[in-house]
GURO-675332 format. One line per 4 residues: number of its first residue (from 1); for each residue x, y, z negated of C-alpha. Coordinates in steps of 0.02 Angstrom, whole numbers, plus 50000, padded with zeros to 5 digits. Example, Ala and Ser with C-alpha at 12.3 -4.5 7.8 and 13.67 -1.06 7.14 Angstrom:
1> 50615,49775,49610; 50684,49947,49643;
REM end
This chain:
1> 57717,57181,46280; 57617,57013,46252; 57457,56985,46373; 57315,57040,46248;
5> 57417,57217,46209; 57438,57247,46413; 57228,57229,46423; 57189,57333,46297;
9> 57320,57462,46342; 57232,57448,46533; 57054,57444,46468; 57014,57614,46527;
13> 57097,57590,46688; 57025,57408,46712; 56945,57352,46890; 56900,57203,46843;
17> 56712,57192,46745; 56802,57117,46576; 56939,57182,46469; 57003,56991,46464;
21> 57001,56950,46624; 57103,56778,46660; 57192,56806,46820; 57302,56672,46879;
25> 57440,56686,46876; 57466,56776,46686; 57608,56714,46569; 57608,56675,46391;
29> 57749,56663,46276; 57664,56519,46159; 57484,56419,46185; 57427,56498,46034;
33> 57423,56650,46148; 57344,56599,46281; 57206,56521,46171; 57186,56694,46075;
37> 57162,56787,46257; 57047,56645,46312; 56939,56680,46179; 56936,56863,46192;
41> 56877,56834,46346; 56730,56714,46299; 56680,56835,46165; 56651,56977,46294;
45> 56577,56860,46418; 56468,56761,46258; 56515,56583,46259; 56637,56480,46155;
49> 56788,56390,46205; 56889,56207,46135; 57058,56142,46184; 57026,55990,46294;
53> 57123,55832,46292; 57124,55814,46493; 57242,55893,46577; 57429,55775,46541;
57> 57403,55846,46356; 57546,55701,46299; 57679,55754,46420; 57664,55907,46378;
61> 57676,56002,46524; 57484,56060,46533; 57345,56116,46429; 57161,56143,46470;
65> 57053,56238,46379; 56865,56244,46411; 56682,56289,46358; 56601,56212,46213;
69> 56461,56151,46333; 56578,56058,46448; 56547,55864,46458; 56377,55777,46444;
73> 56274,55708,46281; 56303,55529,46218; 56108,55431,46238; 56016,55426,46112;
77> 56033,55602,46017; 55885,55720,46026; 55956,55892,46041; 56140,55929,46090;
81> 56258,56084,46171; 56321,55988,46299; 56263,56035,46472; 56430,55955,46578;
85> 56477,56160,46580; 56627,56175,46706; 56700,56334,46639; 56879,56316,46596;
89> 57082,56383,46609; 57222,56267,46652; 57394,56328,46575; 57580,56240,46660;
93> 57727,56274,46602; 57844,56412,46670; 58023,56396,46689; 58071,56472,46513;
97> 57953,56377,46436; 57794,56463,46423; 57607,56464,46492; 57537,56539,46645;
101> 57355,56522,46716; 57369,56408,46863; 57173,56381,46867; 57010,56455,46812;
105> 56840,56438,46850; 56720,56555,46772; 56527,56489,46813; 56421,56420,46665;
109> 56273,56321,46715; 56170,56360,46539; 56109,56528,46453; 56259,56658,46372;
113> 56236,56728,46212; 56214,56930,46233; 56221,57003,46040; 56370,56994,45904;
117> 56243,56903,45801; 56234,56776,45930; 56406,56751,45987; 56484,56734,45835;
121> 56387,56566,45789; 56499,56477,45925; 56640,56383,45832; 56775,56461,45902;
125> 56725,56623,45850; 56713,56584,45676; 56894,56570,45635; 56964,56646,45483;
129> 57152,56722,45474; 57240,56674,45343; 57235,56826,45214; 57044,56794,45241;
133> 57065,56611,45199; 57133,56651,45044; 57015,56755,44982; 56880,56627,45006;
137> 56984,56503,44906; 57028,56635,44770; 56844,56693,44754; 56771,56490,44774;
141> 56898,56440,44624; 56821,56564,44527; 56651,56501,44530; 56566,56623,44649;
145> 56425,56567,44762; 56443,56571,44945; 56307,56709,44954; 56399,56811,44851;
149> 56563,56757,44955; 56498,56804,45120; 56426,57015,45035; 56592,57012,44966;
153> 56689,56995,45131; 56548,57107,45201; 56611,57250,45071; 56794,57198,45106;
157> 56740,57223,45302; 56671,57376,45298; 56486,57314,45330; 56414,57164,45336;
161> 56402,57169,45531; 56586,57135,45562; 56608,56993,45484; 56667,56858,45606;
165> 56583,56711,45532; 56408,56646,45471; 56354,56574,45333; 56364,56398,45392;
169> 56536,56392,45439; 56582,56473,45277; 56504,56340,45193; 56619,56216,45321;
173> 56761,56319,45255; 56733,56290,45063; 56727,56102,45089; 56886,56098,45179;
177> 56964,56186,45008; 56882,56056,44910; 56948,55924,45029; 57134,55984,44999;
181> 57093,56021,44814; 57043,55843,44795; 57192,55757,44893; 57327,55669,44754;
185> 57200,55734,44609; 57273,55617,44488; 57457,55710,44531; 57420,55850,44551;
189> 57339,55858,44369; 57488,55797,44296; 57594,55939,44378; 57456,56031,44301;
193> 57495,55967,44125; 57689,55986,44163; 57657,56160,44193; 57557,56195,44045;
197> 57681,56096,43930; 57829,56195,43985; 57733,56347,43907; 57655,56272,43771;
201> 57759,56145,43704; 57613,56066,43565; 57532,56025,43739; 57445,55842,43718;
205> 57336,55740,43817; 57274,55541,43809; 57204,55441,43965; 57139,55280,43971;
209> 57117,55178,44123; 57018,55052,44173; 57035,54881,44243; 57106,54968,44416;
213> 57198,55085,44353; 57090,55227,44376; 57053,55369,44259; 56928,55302,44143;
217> 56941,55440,43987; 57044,55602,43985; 57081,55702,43853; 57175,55856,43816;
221> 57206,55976,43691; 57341,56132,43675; 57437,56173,43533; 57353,56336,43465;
225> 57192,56218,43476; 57273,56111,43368; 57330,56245,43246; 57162,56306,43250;
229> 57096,56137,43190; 57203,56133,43038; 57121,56291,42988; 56944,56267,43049;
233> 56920,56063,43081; 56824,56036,42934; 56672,56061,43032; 56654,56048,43221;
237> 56512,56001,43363; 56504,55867,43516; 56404,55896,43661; 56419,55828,43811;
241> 56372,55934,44004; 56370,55881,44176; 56380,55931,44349; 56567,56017,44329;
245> 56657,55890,44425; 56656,55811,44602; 56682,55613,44507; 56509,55663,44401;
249> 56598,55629,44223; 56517,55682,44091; 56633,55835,44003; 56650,55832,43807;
253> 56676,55989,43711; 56730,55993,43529; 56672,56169,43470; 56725,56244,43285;
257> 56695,56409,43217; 56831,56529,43162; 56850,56622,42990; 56778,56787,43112;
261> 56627,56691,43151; 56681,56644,43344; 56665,56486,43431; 56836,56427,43447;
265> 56884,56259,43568; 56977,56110,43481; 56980,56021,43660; 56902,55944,43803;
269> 56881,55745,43864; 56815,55688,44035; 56728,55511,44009; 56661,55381,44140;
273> 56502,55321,44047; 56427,55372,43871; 56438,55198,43787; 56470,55170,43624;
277> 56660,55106,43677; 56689,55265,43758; 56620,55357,43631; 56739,55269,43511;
281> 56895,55309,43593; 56846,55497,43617; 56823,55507,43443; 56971,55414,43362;
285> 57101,55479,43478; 57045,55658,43449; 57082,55634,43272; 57223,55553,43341;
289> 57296,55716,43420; 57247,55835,43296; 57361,55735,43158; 57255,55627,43061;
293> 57112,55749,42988; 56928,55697,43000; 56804,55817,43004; 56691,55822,42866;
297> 56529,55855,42950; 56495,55830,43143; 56351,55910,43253; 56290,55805,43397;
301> 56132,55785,43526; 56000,55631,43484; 56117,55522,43579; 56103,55334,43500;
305> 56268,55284,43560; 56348,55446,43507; 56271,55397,43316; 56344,55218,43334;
309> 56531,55282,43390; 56526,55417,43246; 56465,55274,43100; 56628,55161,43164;
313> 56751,55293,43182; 56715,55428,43068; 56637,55349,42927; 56650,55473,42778;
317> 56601,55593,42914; 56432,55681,42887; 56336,55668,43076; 56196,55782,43078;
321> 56115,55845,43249; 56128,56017,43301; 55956,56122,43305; 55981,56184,43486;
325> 55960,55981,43538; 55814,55956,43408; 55725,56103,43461; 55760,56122,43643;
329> 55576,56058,43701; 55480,56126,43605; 55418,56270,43731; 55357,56145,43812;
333> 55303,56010,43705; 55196,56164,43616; 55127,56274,43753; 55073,56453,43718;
337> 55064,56467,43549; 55258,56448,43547; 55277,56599,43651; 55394,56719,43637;
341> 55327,56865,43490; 55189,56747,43425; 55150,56720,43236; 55195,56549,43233;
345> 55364,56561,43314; 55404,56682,43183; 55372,56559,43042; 55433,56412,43136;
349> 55605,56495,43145; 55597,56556,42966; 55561,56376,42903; 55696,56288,43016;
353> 55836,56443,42977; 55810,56492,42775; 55912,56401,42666; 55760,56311,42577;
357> 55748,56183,42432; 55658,56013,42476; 55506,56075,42365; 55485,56229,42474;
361> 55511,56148,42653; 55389,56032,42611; 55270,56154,42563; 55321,56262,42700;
365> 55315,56131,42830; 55126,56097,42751; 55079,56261,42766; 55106,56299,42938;
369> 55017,56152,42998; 54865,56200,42903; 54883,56374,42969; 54897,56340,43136;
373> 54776,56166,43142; 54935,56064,43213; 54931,55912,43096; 54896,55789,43237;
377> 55029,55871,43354; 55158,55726,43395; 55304,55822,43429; 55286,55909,43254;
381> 55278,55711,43176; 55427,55660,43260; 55524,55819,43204; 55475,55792,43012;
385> 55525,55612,43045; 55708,55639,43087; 55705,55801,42950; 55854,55740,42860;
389> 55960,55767,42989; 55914,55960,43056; 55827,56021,42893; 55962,56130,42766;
393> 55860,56056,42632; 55908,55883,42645; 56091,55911,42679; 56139,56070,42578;
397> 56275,56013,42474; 56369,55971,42660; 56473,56115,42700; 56404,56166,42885;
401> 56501,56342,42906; 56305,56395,42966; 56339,56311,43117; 56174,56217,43094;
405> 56100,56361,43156; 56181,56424,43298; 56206,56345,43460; 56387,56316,43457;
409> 56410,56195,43574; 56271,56220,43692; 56374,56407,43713; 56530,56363,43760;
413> 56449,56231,43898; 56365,56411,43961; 56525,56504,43956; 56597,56357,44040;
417> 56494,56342,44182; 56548,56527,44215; 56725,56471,44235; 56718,56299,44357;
421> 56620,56267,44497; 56519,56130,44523; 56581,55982,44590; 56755,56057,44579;
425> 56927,55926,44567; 57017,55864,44404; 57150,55979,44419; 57033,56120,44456;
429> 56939,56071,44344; 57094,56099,44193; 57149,56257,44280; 56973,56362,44249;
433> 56979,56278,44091; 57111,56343,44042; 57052,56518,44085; 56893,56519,43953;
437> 57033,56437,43835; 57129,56604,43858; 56966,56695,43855; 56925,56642,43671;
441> 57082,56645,43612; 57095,56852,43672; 56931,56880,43597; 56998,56799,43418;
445> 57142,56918,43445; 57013,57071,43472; 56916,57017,43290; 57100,56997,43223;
449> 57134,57161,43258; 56985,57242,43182; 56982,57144,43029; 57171,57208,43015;
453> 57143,57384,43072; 56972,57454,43051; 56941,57509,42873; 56779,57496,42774;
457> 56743,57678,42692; 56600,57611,42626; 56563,57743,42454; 56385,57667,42393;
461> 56440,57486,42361; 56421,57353,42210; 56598,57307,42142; 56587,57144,42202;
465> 56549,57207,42361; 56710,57342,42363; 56816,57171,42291; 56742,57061,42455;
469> 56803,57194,42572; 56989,57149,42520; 57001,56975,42581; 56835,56920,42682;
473> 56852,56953,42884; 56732,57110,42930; 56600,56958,43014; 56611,56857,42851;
477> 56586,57023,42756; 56433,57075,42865; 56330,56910,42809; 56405,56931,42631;
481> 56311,57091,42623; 56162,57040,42701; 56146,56920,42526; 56175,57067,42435;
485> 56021,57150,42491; 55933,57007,42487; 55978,57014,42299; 55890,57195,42266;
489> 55745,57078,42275; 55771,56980,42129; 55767,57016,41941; 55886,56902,41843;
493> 55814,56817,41637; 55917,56758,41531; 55857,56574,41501; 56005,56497,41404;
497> 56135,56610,41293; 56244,56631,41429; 56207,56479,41513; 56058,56475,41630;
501> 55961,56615,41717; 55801,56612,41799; 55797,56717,41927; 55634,56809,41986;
505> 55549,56885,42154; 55502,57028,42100; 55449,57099,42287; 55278,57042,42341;
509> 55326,57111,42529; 55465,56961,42551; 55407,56839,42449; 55324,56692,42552;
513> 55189,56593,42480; 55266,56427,42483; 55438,56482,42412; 55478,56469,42236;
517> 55423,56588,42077; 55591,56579,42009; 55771,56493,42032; 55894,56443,41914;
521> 56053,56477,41929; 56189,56402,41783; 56349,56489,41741; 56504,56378,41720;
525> 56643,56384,41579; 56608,56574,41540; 56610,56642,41750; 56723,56539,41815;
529> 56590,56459,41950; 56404,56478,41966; 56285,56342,42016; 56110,56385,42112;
533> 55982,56273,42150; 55974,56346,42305; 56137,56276,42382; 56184,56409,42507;
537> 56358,56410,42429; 56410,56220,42465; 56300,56233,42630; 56400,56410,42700;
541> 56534,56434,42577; 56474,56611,42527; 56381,56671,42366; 56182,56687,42374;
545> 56074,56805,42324; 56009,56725,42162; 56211,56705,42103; 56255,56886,42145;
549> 56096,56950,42034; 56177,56857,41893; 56336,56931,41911; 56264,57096,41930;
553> 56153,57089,41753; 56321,57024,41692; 56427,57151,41750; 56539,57053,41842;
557> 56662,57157,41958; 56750,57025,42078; 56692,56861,42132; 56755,56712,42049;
561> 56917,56613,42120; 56832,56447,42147; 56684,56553,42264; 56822,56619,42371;
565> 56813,56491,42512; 56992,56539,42619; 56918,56476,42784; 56837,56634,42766;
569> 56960,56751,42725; 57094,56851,42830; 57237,56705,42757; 57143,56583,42830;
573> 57293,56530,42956; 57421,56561,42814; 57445,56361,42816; 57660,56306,42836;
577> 57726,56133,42856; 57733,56013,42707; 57904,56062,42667; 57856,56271,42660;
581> 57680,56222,42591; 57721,56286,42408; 57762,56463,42469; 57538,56483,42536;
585> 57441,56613,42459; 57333,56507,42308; 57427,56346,42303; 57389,56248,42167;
589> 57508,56201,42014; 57509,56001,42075; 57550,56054,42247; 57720,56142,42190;
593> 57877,56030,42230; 57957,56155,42052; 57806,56084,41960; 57824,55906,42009;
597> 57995,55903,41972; 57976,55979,41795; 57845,55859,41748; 57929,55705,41804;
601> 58095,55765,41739; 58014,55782,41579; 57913,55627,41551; 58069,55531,41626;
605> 58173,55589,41489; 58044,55563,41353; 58033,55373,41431; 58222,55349,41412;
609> 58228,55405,41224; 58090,55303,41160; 58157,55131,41275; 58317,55162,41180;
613> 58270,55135,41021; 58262,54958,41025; 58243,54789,41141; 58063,54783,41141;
617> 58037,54965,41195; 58165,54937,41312; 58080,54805,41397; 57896,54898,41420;
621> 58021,55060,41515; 58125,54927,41615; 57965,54830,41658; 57880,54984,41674;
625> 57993,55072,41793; 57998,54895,41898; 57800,54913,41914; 57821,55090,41976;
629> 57954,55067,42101; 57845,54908,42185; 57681,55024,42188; 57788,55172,42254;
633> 57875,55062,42399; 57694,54997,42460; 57628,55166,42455; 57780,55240,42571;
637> 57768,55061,42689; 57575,55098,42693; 57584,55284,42745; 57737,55228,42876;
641> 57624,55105,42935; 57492,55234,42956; 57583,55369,43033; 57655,55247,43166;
645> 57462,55205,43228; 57447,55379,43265; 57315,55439,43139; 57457,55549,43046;
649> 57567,55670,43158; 57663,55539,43243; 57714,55639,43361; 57864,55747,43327;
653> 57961,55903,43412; 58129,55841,43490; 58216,55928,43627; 58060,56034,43658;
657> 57970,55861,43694; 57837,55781,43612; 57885,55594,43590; 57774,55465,43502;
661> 57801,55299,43448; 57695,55140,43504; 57562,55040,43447; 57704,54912,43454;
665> 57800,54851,43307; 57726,54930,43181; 57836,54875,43035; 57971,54974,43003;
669> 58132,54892,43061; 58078,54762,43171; 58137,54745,43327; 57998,54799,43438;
673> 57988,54971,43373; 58022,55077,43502; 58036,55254,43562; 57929,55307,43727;
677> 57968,55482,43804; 57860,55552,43946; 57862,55731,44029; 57684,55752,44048;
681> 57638,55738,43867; 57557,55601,43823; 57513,55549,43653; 57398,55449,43535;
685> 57357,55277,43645; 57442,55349,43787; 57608,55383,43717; 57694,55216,43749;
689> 57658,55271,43959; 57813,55294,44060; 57790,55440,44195; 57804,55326,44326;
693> 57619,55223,44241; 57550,55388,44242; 57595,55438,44408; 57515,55269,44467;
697> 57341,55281,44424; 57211,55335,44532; 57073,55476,44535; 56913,55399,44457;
701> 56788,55323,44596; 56643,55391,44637; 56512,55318,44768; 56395,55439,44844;
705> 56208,55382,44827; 56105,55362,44988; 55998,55495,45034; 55979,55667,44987;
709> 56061,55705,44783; 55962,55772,44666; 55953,55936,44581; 56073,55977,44436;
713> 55929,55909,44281; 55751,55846,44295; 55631,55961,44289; 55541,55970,44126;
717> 55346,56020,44101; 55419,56188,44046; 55489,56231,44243; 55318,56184,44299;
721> 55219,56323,44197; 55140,56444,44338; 55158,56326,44451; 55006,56240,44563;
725> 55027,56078,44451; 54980,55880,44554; 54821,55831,44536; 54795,55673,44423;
729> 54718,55531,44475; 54521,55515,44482; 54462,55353,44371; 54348,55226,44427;
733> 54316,55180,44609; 54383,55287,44742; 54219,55268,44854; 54115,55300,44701;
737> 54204,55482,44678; 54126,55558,44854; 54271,55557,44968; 54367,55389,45037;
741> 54541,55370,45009; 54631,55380,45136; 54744,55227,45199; 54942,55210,45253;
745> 54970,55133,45460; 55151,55082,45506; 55221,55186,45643; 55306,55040,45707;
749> 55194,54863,45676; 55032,54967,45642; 54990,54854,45491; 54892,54966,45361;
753> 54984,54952,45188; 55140,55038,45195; 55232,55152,45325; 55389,55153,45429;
757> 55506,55175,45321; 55467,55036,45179; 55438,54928,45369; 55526,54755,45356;
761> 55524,54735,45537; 55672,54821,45549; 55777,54718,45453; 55687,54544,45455;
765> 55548,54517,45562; 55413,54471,45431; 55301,54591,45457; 55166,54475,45515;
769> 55176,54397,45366; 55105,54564,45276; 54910,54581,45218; 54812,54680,45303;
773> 54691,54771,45200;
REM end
C-alpha cells in the first residue's frame, strides 16, 4: 500500500490532528506521489502548495515543495500573495530510488482558508484529471459557454459543491485548449482535408497566399456540395459573418435552396480583407470548383466592393441584394410604429413580399406613405431609391427560387454560430463545419424520405392539383396549393378567342386598393405555355393564381410541360455525366447522341449526292466541308483551352485522386503542359501546389489591438431602446445654460486641458509647452 491509502485506512485510528500528516521520514514510490499527499495535506490544513526550484532540483537528488505564499513581492506591484511563507517538505532520494520526507516545517505566517469554497481557489487545488480534461475540451469544441461548462460538471459531480475548480481557472483551462488547438494550424488543417478526402473523394479546396506565405484566402467545398450545385446553382446567396475565428477573417457562405425548399451549403471561404481583389478570387475560383457554371442570379449585402467583384467576374450574372440586408434597420430607423403586430408592419411586409407589377408597387408604395404621413422619412427615400434591386417588380422575369424573400444566408450564419466557437482555430474551425454540413445534408435526407414515402390522400382536389402531387416535392406542392386558393378568388373572361383572358377579383375581402382590377393572362400555341402579367412563374418557377383560373374555365387537367420547372420536382438530382446524359427523364431531341447521329448521317449523305453530280457542285461540298472542319478544330482548341484554365471540370478522377492541370502551358501540346498531383486536394489556382508548398505556408497573422477588444458588433440605436439614453449636448454658451462646465486637471503636470492618460510628459517632456486654459 502507497502512502495516501495507509492514511486513509488509519484515519479513524489517527493521533496526529490531520489525516495527511507529513512525518519524516515517509517514502514515496514516485514525486508525483509525494506531491498528491502534500496537497492532501494543504487541503485539510487550507493553504496551497508549488514545486520549488531550490533544493539541487538539476541533480536530481532533491525536491522541495512549498506554500504558494513562500518568497517576497517584486517592488512595485500593489497587491500580491507573497508573504516570504516558510511552510514547506524536502523529499531525498532513498536507496531504490524513491522519495522520503527528510524535512518539514509546518508554520504559516498569513491567514488559512477555513471553507471548501475558499480552499479550492488556491492553484493547486484546481487541478483537473484527465477524464475531466476531456470533457471540458469535448463540451468547449462544441460551442458551449463556460457557464454552462462549469453546471454541467456540477450535474456530472453530483452537485455543484464538489466541483474542484472555479470559474476562473476553468476559464485558464479553455485557453490552454485553444493554445494547443492553435499550435501548427496551417498542418493540422491539411491533415484535416486529408482526412476528409479519404472519405469523400470530390473533396476540393483553393488557398491563396500572400506575399509571406501566409494564408491569405481559403476555400473549400465537398463533393455532395458540388453535386448539389449542379442541381440547385442556378441561384445562390453571399454573405459574409465574423467573430468565428481566432485570425478575425471574415467567413463566406454560399447558400442555395433545394427542390424541398431547404437551405442547402455549396461551400465556405475564409478571406483576409473584403476588397474588391479578394472578392474576385472568391468568386471566380468558386465557379472554378463547381465546374464552370455561373449562377444566374446572386443575393448579396450593400457591400460596394462585393458589387464591383460580382460586375468583373460574373457578368451575365443577375446581383440583386437580399431583403434581410435591405431591411435589417428598419426597427430602428422607424421606431414604434414598426412594432411588432402594428398596421403598418402588416402592409410593409405585404408590399415588400407579394409578387406585384411595377404599376401596383408604385401605387402601393404611394399609398402607405400617405396612410401613415411618412413621405419625408429618409430611410423610406433611400429604400425606394435602390428599389430595383429588392423590389419583385423590377426584377420578375429573374428566376429567384423565392429566395428574395427569405433569409437564406443570414440562417445558415445563425445555424453556424451554433456549431463553432468564437475565436476558435482553422482546423477547428473546418471540423464544426463540417458537422452543420452533415446536419443539412440529414435533414435533406429526412424531406427525401417524406416526399418518397408519405402519400397525399387528398379526395377534394382540382385535377391539376391531383396531376402536381405526382412529380412536385410535398414543400413545392404546399406553395403550389397555396396559388390554388388564391385562385378561388378570381373569375377568368374570355378577352381574345382563345387567346387572352382577363382575369377578375371578384372578392372585395382580399382585394387591396392599390392592386389591379384585372390581369391578363395569354395562352400560347393552343396550352402549351401561359403568359401572366404578373410574372410569378419566371420569378419562382411555379404557376400563379391568375394562370391556374384559366386553366380551370378551360378545363385543363395537368399542367403544361414547359411550366414543369424540374428543380422542383422529385427528379431534380436525376442529372448523369455527359456521356449517360441522353438516358435523364425529359431530355430533349437535340441533346440525344441517336438524334445527332441520324441528322448528320442524313444531311451528309444528301451533301455527297448532290457534290457528285458535277465539278462545280463538287467544289461548294469540298470547300464546304474544308470551312467546317477549320470552324470545328477552333471550337474543340477553344473549349481545350477553356477547360485547362479551370472554368470547365478540369479536374478529373484518377486513382481516387483529384489531379488538375496548371495555369501553365495552356496550348495543347506544348511543352510546359504539365500534370500536378497533391494529396490534400487542391484545385482551381491551387492545383499546380506540391504538398510540400502547402505544407510551408503559415497560419494567417493576426496582431492583437491595445487595450481592451470590443464587443462582437456595434451597437445600433435599436440595442439602446429602454435604455437611460446620453444626454446631448446643450447649444450656445455653457455659462449661459445655469451650470459651469466642468474642466479636466492632469494627475501628473496639473495643467487643465487634458488628463493623465493623453499626458505627454510621459513620453516627451513637453508638457510645459501645453495652454493652460
Amino acid at each position: 500500500m502507497g502512502p495516501i491509502e495507509i492514511a486513509l485506512r488509519n484515519a479513524p485510528y489517527r493521533k496526529t490532528k490531520y489525516i495527511f500528516e507529513p512525518l519524516l521520514g515517509i517514502t514515496f514510490d514516485s514525486e508525483e506521489e509525494a506531491y498528491s499527499f502534500y496537497n492532501m495535506y494543504s487541503w485539510e490544513v487550507g493553504f496551497g502548495i508549488k514545486k520549488d526550484c531550490k533544493g539541487g532540483r538539476n541533480v536530481q537528488t532533491s525536491r522541495d515543495f512549498s506554500c504558494l505564499c513562500s518568497r517576497t513581492a517584486p517592488g512595485g506591484q500593489i497587491t500580491t500573495k507573497k508573504t516570504g511563507c516558510k511552510a514547506m517538505i524536502r523529499l531525498l532520494r532513498t536507496e531504490n530510488d524513491g522519495w522520503y520526507i527528510s524535512r518539514h516545517v509546518a508554520e504559516h505566517n498569513h491567514p488559512l482558508t477555513s471553507s471548501c469554497g475558499e480552499t479550492k481557489n488556491w492553484f493547486s487545488h484546481g487541478r483537473l484529471d484527465q477524464c475531466a480534461m476531456d470533457m471540458i475540451k469535448y463540451l468547449r469544441e462544441n460551442n458551449v459557454s463556460l457557464g454552462k461548462v462549469h453546471c454541467i460538471m456540477g450535474s456530472m459531480l453530483g452537485s455543484m459543491e464538489h466541483i474542484p475548480f472555479t470559474k476562473r481557472s476553468l476559464r485558464s483551462i479553455c485557453q490552454r485548449i485553444a493554445k494547443d488547438q492553435m499550435d501548427d494550424d496551417v498542418q493540422k488543417t491539411l491533415a484535416v482535408f486529408r482526412k476528409i478526402r479519404e472519405k469523400d473523394p470530390g473533396f476540393q479546396f483553393s488557398v491563396l497566399p500572400d506575399a509571406d506565405n501566409r494564408i491569405k484566402n481559403l476555400m473549400w467545398i465537398n463533393g455532395r456540395a458540388r453535386d448539389q450545385y449542379k442541381y440547385f446553382g442556378d441561384v445562390i446567396t453571399f454573405d459574409t459573418t465574423y467573430c468565428t475565428n481566432i485570425y478575425k477573417m471574415p467567413f463566406g457562405l454560399f447558400v442555395g435552396v433545394n427542390n424541398h425548399f431547404q437551405t442547402t451549403i455549396f461551400g465556405g471561404v475564409f478571406m483576409k480583407d473584403e476588397t474588391i481583389p479578394s472578392f474576385e478570387w472568391v468568386f471566380s475560383e468558386f465557379v472554378s470548383l463547381m465546374g464552370g457554371k455561373v449562377p444566374t442570379t446572386v443575393f448579396t449585402d450593400q457591400c460596394a466592393a462585393m458589387a464591383a467583384a460580382l460586375k468583373n467576374v460574373w457578368k451575365d450574372a443577375t446581383h440583386l441584394l437580399c431583403k434581410w440586408h435591405v431591411f435589417k434597420d428598419a426597427p430602428a430607423k422607424l421606431g414604434p410604429i414598426y412594432k411588432k403586430g402594428s398596421a403598418f408592419r402588416k402592409l410593409f411586409h405585404k408590399i415588400i413580399n407579394d409578387m406585384l407589377t411595377v404599376d401596383e408597387f408604385e401605387r402601393a408604395w404611394a399609398y402607405m406613405l400617405d396612410r401613415f404621413d411618412l413621405r419625408e422619412n429618409e430611410y423610406l427615400s433611400n429604400l425606394y431609391n435602390k428599389k430595383e434591386q429588392w423590389a419583385k417588380a423590377y426584377f420578375r422575369d429573374s428566376f429567384c427560387a423565392r429566395m428574395s424573400s427569405t433569409q437564406r444566408s443570414e440562417s445558415a450564419n445563425h445555424m453556424l454560430k451554433k456549431y463553432v466557437p468564437r475565436n476558435c482555430s482553422m482546423n477547428r474551425f473546418i471540423l464544426q463545419f463540417n458537422k452543420l454540413l452533415f446536419d443539412r445534408n440529414n435533414a435533406e435526407d429526412t424531406a427525401e424520405f417524406q416526399t418518397k414515402i408519405v402519400k397525399n390522400v387528398r379526395e377534394r382536389a382540382w385535377p391539376v392539383e391531383k396531376h402536381a402531387i405526382k412529380f412536385y416535392t410535398s414543400a413545392v406542392h404546399g406553395l403550389f396549393r397555396k396559388e390554388i386558393d388564391k385562385a378561388t378568388n378570381y373569375f377568368a373572361v374570355e378577352k381574345t378567342y382563345k387567346k387572352e383572358y382577363d382575369v377578375v377579383h371578384v372578392n372585395p375581402a382580399y382585394k387591396h386598393p392599390w392592386g389591379r382590377e384585372k390581369i391578363t393572362v395569354t395562352v400560347n400555341n393552343g396550352g402549351e405555355s401561359y403568359d401572366c402579367e404578373c410574372g410569378l412563374y419566371q420569378h419562382f418557377g411555379v404557376l400563379c393564381s391568375h394562370a391556374l383560373r384559366v386553366m380551370f374555365l378551360l378545363g385543363v387537367y395537368e399542367i403544361p410541360e414547359a411550366h414543369i420547372k424540374k428543380r422542383w420536382t422529385r427528379s431534380a438530382r436525376d442529372l448523369l455525366p455527359g456521356e449517360l446524359k441522353t438516358y435523364e427523364q425529359g431530355t430533349l431531341c437535340m441533346e440525344s447522341m441517336t438524334y445527332r447521329h441520324k441528322y448528320l448521317y442524313v444531311q451528309g449523305v444528301e451533301c455527297v449526292e448532290q457534290g457528285n453530280k458535277d465539278l462545280g457542285a463538287f467544289d461548294i461540298v469540298a470547300n464546304g466541308f474544308q470551312e467546317i472542319r477549320k470552324k470545328l478544330k477552333q471550337y474543340f482548341n477553344s473549349k481545350d483551352i477553356v477547360a485547362k484554365r479551370g472554368v470547365v471540370n478540369a479536374v478529373e478522377i484518377q486513382n481516387n485522386y483529384y489531379t488538375a492541370e496548371s495555369d501553365v502551358g495552356v496550348e495543347s501540346g506544348s511543352e510546359t503542359d504539365r500534370t500536378f498531383y497533391n494529396s490534400y486536394g487542391a484545385a482551381g489556382s491551387s492545383a499546380g501546389m506540391s504538398d510540400s508548398e502547402l505544407l510551408s505556408m503559415r497560419a494567417p497573422s493576426w496582431n492583437r489591438p491595445p487595450g481592451r477588444p470590443r464587443q462582437n458588433r456595434f451597437k445600433g440605436a435599436l440595442d439602446y431602446f429602454g435604455k437611460r439614453q446620453p444626454k446631448k449636448k446643450k447649444s450656445g454658451n455653457d455659462e449661459s445654460d445655469g451650470k459651469k462646465k466642468k474642466k479636466t486637471r492632469c494627475g501628473d503636470c496639473k495643467i487643465i486641458g487634458h488628463n493623465s492618460t493623453m499626458c505627454k510628459k510621459k513620453h516627451v517632456d513637453v508638457c510645459s509647452e501645453l495652454p493652460e486654459f
